[in-house]
C-alpha distance (Angstrom), angle and dihedral (degrees) to the residues before:
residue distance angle dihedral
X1 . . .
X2 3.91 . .
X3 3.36 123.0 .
X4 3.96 116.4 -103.4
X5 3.48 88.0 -125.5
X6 3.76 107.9 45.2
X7 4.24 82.3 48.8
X8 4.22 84.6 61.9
X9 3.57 93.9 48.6
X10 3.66 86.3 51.6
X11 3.97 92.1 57.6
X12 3.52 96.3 35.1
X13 3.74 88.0 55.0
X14 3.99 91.5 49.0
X15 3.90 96.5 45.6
X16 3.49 92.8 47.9
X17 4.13 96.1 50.7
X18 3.71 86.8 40.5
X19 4.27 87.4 53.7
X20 3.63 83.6 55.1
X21 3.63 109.5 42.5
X22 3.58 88.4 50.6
X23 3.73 90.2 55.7
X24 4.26 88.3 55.0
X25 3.82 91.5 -98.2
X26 3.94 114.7 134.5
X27 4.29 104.7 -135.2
X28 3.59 114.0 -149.0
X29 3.97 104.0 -167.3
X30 3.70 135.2 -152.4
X31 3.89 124.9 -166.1
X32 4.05 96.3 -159.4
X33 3.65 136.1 27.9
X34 3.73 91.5 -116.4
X35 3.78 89.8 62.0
X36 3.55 89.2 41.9
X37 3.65 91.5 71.7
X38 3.88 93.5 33.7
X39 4.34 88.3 55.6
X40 4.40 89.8 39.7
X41 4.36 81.7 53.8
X42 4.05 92.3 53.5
X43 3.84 106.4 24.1
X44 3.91 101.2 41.7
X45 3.71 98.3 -152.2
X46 3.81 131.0 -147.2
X47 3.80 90.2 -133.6
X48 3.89 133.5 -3.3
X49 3.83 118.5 -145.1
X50 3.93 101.2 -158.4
X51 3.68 124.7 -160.9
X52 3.69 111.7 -144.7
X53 4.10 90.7 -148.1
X54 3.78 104.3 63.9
X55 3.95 128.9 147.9
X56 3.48 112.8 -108.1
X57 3.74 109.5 16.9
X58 3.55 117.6 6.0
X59 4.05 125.3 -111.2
X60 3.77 90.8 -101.1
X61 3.85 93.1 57.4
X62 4.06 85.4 45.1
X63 3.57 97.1 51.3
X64 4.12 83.9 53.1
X65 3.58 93.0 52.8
X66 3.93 89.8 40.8
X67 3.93 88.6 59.3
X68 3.95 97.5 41.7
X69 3.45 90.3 54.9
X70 4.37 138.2 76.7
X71 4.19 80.6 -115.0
X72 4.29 83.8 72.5
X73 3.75 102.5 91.7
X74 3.65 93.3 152.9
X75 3.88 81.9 -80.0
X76 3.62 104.3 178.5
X77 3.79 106.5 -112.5
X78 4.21 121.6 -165.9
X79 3.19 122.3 -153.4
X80 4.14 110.5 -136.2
X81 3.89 125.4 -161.8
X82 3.76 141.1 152.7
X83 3.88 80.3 177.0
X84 4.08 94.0 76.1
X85 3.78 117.3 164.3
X86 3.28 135.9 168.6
X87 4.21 105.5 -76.2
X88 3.98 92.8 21.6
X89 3.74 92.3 108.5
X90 3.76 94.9 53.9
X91 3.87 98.7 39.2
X92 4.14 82.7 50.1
X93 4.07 87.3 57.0
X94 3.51 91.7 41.6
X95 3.59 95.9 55.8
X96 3.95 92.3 49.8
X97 3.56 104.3 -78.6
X98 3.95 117.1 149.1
X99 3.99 93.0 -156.5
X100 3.96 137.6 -26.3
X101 3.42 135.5 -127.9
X102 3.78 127.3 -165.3
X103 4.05 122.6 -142.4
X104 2.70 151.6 -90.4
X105 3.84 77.3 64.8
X106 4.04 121.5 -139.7
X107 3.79 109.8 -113.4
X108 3.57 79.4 -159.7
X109 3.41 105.0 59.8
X110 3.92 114.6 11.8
X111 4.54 88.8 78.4
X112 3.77 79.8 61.2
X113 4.06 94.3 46.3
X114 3.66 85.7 52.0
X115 3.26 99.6 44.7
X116 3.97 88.2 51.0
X117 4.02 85.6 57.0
X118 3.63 95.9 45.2
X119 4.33 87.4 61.1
């Protein structure tokens, strides 16, 4: 059986590409950090929205690799988490990460975040 977990990364993951292709963006998705990094390398995204709980290596350790390699660009990267604690945020921007955004995310709002990154 699946882990509980790894099932809400899943629909987090789906609900937040579905947000953005509804909104006219084109989602590129990665299941685990190390693909992350792999995908950011080849596709050279406009913005990466970063999950810090990934399988494999987590989205702090991707956003390093991210910005030590050619893939960097200044790509903004956002740090993701429904796992927020106090000193998250600032290990997130220490690692790389252009902002961070806790979930659930607000279908509301977050297109507008984006947006704001994308300027």
């Amino acid at each position: 059986m699946r882990s509980r977990r790894r099932i809400d990364n899943e629909t987090n993951r789906y609900l937040s590409a579905l947000i953005l292709k509804e909104e006219g963006f084109e989602v590129i998705e990665a299941v685990t950090g190390e693909e992350g990094v792999e995908k950011a390398g080849k596709e050279h995204p406009d913005l990466i929205l970063m999950d810090i709980q990934l399988p494999g290596i987590d989205g702090l350790e991707a956003t390093r690799r991210i910005r030590a390699s050619s893939a960097d660009r200044k790509v903004p990267i956002i740090a993701l988490t429904s796992y927020a604690m106090t000193g998250d945020r600032e290990r997130a921007l220490a690692a790389g990460c252009t902002g961070y955004f806790e979930k659930p995310i607000n279908p509301d709002t977050i297109i507008d975040e984006i947006r704001r990154f994308l300027k």
